[in-house]
Structures are given as structure tokens and as C-alpha cells.
Phi, psi and omega in degrees: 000149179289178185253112191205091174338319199306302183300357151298334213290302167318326179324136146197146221240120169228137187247161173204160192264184185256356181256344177243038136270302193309340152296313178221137199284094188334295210291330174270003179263020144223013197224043218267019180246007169307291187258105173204136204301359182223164175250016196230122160229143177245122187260132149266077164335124186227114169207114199047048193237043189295301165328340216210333198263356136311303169335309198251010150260010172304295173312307196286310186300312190297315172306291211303306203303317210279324168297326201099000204249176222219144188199160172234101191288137162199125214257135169244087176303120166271061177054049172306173191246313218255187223245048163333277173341256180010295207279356170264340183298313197277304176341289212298299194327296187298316164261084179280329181280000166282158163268070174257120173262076202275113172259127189251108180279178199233020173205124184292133207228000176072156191314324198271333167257000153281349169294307171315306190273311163329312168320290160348284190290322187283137186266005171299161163289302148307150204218138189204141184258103180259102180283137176327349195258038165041053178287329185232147201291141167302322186307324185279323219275346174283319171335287195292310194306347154284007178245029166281161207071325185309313200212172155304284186245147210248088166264118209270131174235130174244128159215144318313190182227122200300182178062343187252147148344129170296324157351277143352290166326296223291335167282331191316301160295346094357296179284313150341315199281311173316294191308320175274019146301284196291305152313325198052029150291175177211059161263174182284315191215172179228349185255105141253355196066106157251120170300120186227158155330121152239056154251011167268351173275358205250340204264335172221057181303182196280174181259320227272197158223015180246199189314327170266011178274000139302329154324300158340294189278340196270314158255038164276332172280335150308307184302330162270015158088006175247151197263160171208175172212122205279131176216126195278110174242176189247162161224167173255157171255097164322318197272161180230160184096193179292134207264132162340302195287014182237026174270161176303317166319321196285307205292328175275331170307299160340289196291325186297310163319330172260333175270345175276232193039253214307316174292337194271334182284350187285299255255311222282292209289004172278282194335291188305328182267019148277000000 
């Protein structure tokens, strides 16, 4: 097991009657990152990903089998227009013997609270977000996975990160540089998709609903002492055209995403001097 300030949090002396045992597994109310039937749940974000989103569960099983880790994919389609569903519905069909779970919501409900709400459903011990758009290489998803165990959180970092702009970069780096300020962390990157506990994601998931609540959650789990480790991978950039993440929504979503940060770090070093 890691060595993990974070993972005290649970320590405690628990009595139970013989009647709230049978309810409940004593041993997991300290210990709750012990057991689970998968060491994987991989959540795939889907929204239109009619192009790609074969691609990329191609990917992720063909990554799990190579690695060795035993895992569960759950595809949450957020009301796609193109005939996304349809092409996961016939995957399963086609792969009966993978563990794939496909939720079609009948309300768009956005990347961040499907991220949550996926955690909820999923049965990995581990919890990791693979967006439909095949961004990323088998090679890196072996990468990361194989460094499961190593740390609390498994943090992926590209440098550079191909297809973008220096424009791109130089905020890319900018916001880094903002986070690790405001924190006195010293990571590379903060949107890489981190393999995080996930049941830490169910117990302090993000406040935020935009482009940064990986940010977020990744440093709130630092800030509580569970460990990690930056592992350098590559990705490709699929989508073409003008990139999302540079709209004004996504951009004030950011700025939302850096005033929680800042506040919760004010909030630690008030608190923490008592």
C-alpha cells in the first residue's frame, strides 16, 4: 500500500452491533480503497464522437489487456446529435466479454458532472476520464496504467503537447504557473487526465462544472496529503478548427476554477494555524 498522509483521513476505531454488521463491511469504513472488483473503471466522455469513439475504446481495452489491470469502460453519451450511441451500442454487442457500460443520458448534463456521477457507478478501485475523441495513443494509456499503485494519483503530463499553438502553449503555461503559485505545488500539467482513488473522487469531488475541474480535484487531493506521480506521455490532437477551450465560457470557467483554488488555499492556511 502507498504511504499516504492523505489516506489517514480514514483511520479510525469502529464498534458495530451484530446487527449493523450485516449491513455493513466494518473493515471498509477505514480502510475503503482495499477492495474492488476491478482495479479500473475508465469513464469515456461522449458527446458527438461518432468519428472516434470506436477508436478509442479500441484503445483503452487493448491499453488495460497489455498492461495487465482488470478494468470496467463506462461510456456516458451526454445527448450526442450523430449516431455516437448507436456505434457503442453495437461495440458491446460485438464484445460481449468486455466490461462495458453505456449510459445514454436523456439530459445533457456536462463533462464535470458526468465525471462525478460516473465515479458513483463505477466499480474500479481506480478512476481515470478517457475522452471519446481518441486523443490519446495506446501506448500512453499503458504508460499511465502501469504505474498504478505507485502513488495516490497517477499524473500524466505532454510536453509539448502536439497540434497547438504557442498562443496555446504560452497559456497552457500561464495557467500552470498561476496554480502551482497559488498552491506551491510543482506540477507540469493540470488538465492531463489523473488516474485518481475513486472513491476519492466520490468523497471530494470538484465544486467546479467547467474546463478546470480537474484542477480542482487534483488539488484538493494534494492539499490532503495523498500522493502522486507525473508520468510523461504523448497525445495526439484529433478535433480540428478553432479549439473549445479558448471560448469565453470555457475561459471564465477557468478563472472560476482558480478563485475556488485560491480560496480553499487561503481557507487550509486559516484553518491549519489553529
Amino acid at each position: 500500500m502507498v504511504d499516504s498522509s492523505g489516506r489517514g483521513y480514514w483511520l479510525a476505531d469502529v464498534t458495530a452491533s451484530p446487527a449493523a454488521a450485516e449491513f455493513h463491511d466494518v473493515a471498509k469504513t477505514t480502510r475503503p480503497y482495499d477492495s474492488a472488483p476491478v482495479d479500473i473503471t475508465f469513464f469515456v466522455s461522449c458527446y458527438n464522437e461518432a468519428a472516434h469513439i470506436v477508436e478509442t475504446l479500441d484503445t483503452i481495452c487493448g491499453a488495460a489487456q497489455e498492461a495487465g489491470v482488470s478494468f470496467e469502460v463506462l461510456v456516458i453519451d451526454d445527448c450526442s446529435k450523430d449516431n455516437s450511441t448507436e456505434l457503442v451500442q453495437k461495440y458491446i454487442a460485438d464484445h460481449p466479454d468486455l466490461n462495458i457500460l453505456l449510459r445514454a443520458n436523456k439530459k445533457n448534463r456536462g463533462l464535470a458532472q458526468n465525471y462525478i456521477d460516473g465515479a458513483f457507478i463505477g466499480r474500479g478501485r481506480y478512476y481515470r476520464l478517457i475522452c471519446g475523441d481518441s486523443s490519446e495513443p495506446k501506448e500512453s494509456v499503458v504508460t499511465i496504467l502501469r504505474a498504478l499503485g505507485e502513488a495516490d494519483c497517477i499524473v500524466p503530463y505532454y510536453d509539448p503537447l502536439p497540434g497547438r499553438t504557442v498562443w496555446r502553449h504560452a497559456l497552457s503555461k500561464g495557467y500552470t504557473l498561476i496554480i502551482n503559485g497559488i498552491t506551491g505545488n510543482k506540477l507540469r500539467y493540470y488538465n492531463g487526465l489523473p488516474v485518481h482513488l475513486r472513491h476519492n473522487v466520490m468523497r471530494w469531488h470538484t465544486n467546479t462544472r467547467g474546463f478546470g475541474f480537474q484542477a480542482e480535484i487534483l488539488c484538493l487531493l494534494l492539499d490532503l496529503g495523498f500522493t502522486y506521480k507525473e508520468v510523461a506521455v504523448v497525445a495526439t490532437e484529433q478535433r480540428q478548427g478553432k479549439s473549445n477551450a479558448l471560448t469565453l465560457r470555457n475561459m471564465l470557467s477557468v478563472a472560476h476554477t482558480i478563485i475556488e483554488i485560491a480560496n480553499r488555499r487561503i481557507s487550509s492556511l486559516i484553518y491549519s494555524s489553529r
